[in-house]
C-alpha positions, -999 to 999 in steps of 0.1 A, spaced: 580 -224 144 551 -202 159 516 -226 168 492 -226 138 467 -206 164 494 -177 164 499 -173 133 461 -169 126 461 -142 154 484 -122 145 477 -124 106 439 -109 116 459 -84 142 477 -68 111 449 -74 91 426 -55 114 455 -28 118 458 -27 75 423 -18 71 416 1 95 396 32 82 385 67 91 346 82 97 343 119 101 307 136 112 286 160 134 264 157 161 240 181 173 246 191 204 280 207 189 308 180 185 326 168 155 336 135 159 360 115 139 356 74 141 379 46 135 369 15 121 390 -18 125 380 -49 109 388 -84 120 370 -99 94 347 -85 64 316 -88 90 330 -82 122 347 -51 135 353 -26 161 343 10 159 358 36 183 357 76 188 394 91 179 386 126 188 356 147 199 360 187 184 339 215 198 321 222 163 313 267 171 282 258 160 254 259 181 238 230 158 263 215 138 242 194 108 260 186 77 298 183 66 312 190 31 343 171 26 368 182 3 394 151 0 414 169 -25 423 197 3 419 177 31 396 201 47 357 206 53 331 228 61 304 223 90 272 247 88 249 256 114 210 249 119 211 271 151 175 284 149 183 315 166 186 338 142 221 336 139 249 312 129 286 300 118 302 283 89 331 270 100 361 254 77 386 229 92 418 212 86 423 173 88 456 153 83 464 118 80 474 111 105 454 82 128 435 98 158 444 134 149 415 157 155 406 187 128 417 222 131 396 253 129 410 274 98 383 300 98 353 309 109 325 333 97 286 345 109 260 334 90 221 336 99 215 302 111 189 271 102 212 257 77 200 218 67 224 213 38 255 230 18 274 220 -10 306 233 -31 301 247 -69 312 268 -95 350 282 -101 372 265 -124 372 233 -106 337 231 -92 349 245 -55 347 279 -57 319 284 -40 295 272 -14 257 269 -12 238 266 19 197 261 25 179 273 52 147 252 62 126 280 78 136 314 66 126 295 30 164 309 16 191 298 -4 226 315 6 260 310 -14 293 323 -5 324 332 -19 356 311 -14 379 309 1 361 319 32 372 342 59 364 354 89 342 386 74 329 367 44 295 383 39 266 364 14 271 372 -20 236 362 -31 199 351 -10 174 339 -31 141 336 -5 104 319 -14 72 322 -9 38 304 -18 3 313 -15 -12 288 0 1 253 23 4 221 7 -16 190 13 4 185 43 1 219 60 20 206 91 51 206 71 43 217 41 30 256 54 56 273 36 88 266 12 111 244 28 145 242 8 165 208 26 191 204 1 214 220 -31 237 205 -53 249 205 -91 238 183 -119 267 162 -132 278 186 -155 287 215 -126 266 238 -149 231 238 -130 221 238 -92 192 213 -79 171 225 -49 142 200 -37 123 219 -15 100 197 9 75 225 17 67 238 -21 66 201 -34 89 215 -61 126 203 -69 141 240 -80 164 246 -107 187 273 -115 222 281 -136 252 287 -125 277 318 -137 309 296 -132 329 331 -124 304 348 -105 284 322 -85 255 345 -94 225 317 -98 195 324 -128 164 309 -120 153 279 -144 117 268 -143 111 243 -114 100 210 -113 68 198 -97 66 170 -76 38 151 -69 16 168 -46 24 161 -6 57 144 -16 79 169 -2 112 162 -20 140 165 4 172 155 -14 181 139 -47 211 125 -66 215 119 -104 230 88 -122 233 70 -155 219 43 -165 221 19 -198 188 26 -211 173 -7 -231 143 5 -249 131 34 -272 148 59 -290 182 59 -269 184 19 -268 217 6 -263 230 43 -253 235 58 -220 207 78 -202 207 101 -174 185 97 -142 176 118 -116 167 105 -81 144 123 -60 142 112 -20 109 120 -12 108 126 29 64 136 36 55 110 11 80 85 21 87 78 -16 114 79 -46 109 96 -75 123 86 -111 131 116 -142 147 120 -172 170 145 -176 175 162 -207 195 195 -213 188 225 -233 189 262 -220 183 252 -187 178 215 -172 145 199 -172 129 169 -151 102 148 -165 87 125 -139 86 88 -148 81 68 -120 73 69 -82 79 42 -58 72 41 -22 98 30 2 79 2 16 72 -12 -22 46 -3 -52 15 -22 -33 19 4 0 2 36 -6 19 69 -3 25 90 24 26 75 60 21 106 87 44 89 109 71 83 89 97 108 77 124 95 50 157 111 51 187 102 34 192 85 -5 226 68 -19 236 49 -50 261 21 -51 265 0 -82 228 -7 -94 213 -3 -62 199 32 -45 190 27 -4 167 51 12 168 54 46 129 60 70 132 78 104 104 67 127 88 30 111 104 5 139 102 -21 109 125 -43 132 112 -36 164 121 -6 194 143 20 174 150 -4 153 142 14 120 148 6 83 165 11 52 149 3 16 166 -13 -11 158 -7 -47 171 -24 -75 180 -1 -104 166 -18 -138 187 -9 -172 154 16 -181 167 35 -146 132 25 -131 132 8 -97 123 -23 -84 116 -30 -47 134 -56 -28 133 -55 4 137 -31 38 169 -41 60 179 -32 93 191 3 101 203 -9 139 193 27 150 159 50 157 156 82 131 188 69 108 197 109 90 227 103 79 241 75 58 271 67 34 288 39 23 324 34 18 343 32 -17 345 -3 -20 309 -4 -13 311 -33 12 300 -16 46 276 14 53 282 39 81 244 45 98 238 80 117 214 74 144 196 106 147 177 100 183 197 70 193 229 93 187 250 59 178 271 51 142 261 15 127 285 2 104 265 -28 83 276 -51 57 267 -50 24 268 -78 -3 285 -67 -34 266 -95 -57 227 -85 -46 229 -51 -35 210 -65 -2 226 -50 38 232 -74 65 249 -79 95 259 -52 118 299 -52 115 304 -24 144 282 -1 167 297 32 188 269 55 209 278 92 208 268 108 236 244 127 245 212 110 231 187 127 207 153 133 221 122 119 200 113 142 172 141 163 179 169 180 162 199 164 187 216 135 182 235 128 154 236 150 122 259 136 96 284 106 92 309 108 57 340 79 51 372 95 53 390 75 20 411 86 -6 388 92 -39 356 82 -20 322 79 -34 303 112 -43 262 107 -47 255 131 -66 281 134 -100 284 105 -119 305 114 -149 285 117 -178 
């Protein structure tokens, strides 16, 4: 009979080999990576690059994964006036590395895209663009002469109380409300989170009236979810809750939702993401990324060295039963200007997308108080991001069967 010692080692060898898990994201300088993740125990782990894919863009910045099709889209925040949107292939199989399926111009500067519309929710795709103040959607599928089929552009009269970034509309994201019937678009430099309807058939979007922020919050993205609400009128039924990231004034806001004609956004609480006694609105800081697991939402800040020399942080709020938030605490991000994060289904471990470090932090998470821990893994990407700059790492998504969308709880 094998030693006791043997037996342990290889029982962690297969379990490492059993759970063993895919990462899939973009990094600016024009690479899309894909990751393996093998754990030897629920904290400790090994993270390695499986493939390295010359992206076409010239500034690969977000993914859309569509797990159902196993393909994606990667857009382009070239600011040269001109860009691609790319779509791509990706099997099963361990270490394989995605294939270009088609490829088509678009005009750059791209921050964000999602998928809409059509009979199930993917027939079209939205992208913003952060200086040219536009929305842009397109027809799928995509080929290799797909042209826009409609640009919605802003304009304001005056800057905002942050006229360094806040000179001019600045859409950073777009995405549906749970119901797949309306389009959210937070734009950072209007402080207004945008609303419009969506023609299922056409894709054709009809503006709604938009929703003011609080002046120099600059909303950058958002996510909705529901909540058991405990008070008032709907006590003891469901509510809805959106959840809008906040990058200028490094907050989070909290609205009701309610339906009618068009969606509407009623502001009931805003938090900062250093906790209700810090004011508003550090110059320094700029918050980047939001995500919802069980009754928690994190928040990730580029630039606060909380934990020391690019060490920055990531803010946990606990989600009360009225869908209001309660600060608990800031917890290592193990990178400098963290974009990008997700976490995986189980909700157990969160992948970290060092912007300017240009590394991938996988950290624990604790199921039972919502709080991140250890660092379970760590890979650099190469090259490394320059301070301030748009290199380095751009996006990091978990490659699982029926993973964890932010943004469409099921109502």
């Amino acid at each position: 009979m094998a030693p006791l010692k043997t037996l342990i080692l290889t029982a962690l060898s297969l379990a490492s080999e059993s759970l063993a898990v895919r990462l899939l994201g973009t990094h600016f300088s024009g690479g899309i990576f894909t990751y393996e993740l093998k754990l030897s125990s629920e904290t400790a782990g090994s993270l390695s690059i499986t493939s390295n894919t010359t992206s076409g863009a010239v500034t690969p910045t977000w993914v859309v994964l569509d797990k159902d099709t196993r393909t994606f889209f990667v857009i382009d925040e070239s600011w040269q006036g001109s860009g691609v949107l790319t779509q791509w292939s990706l099997d099963r199989k361990p270490g394989s590395a995605p294939k270009l399926l088609v490829s088509a111009k678009t005009t750059g500067n791209s921050v964000h895209s999602s998928l809409y519309g059509g009979k199930d929710g993917k027939g079209f795709l939205v992208t913003t663009e952060y200086t040219p103040s536009t929305l842009t959607t397109y027809k799928l599928p995509l080929t290799a002469n797909t042209k826009s089929l409609q640009t919605l552009e802003w304009t304001m009269a005056a800057p905002g109380p942050r006229p360094d970034r806040q000179e001019k509309p600045h859409p950073h994201a777009a995405f549906t409300d749970p119901t797949g019937k309306f389009l959210i678009v937070p734009d950072l430099g209007a402080d207004l989170t945008r609303i419009y309807s969506i023609n299922a058939d056409s894709g054709k979007l009809t503006e709604c009236p938009a929703i003011k922020s609080l002046p120099g919050d600059g909303p950058r993205h958002g996510l909705f979810n529901k909540v058991g609400a405990s008070s008032g009128h709907n006590k003891g039924k469901a509510a809805l809750k959106y959840y809008s990231l906040n990058e200028v004034s490094s907050s989070v806001g909290v609205y009701d939702v309610t339906y009618g004609d068009c969606l509407s956004l009623t502001l009931e609480q805003t938090i900062s993401n250093y906790g209700p006694s810090v004011p508003l609105g550090n110059i320094y800081v700029k918050s980047a990324e939001i995500r919802i697991v069980d009754n928690y939402l994190y928040a990730s800040n580029r630039n606060d060295t909380t934990f020391g020399k690019e060490q920055d942080s990531i803010a946990t709020f606990k989600i009360e039963p009225s869908g209001k938030l309660t600060f608990v605490e800031l917890a290592n991000s193990y990178s400098y200007y963290p974009r990008s994060f997700s976490f995986n289904k189980a909700g157990t471990l969160v992948a970290i997308g060092g912007q300017t470090t240009a590394n991938i932090a996988v950290v624990a998470r604790d199921t039972k108080t919502g709080k991140l821990g250890k660092l379970v893994a760590n890979v650099l990407v190469a090259p490394r991001g320059t301070y301030g700059g748009e290199d380095g790492i751009s996006s990091i998504v978990w490659d699982e069967e029926d993973g964890y969308h932010p943004h469409a709880p099921k109502l």
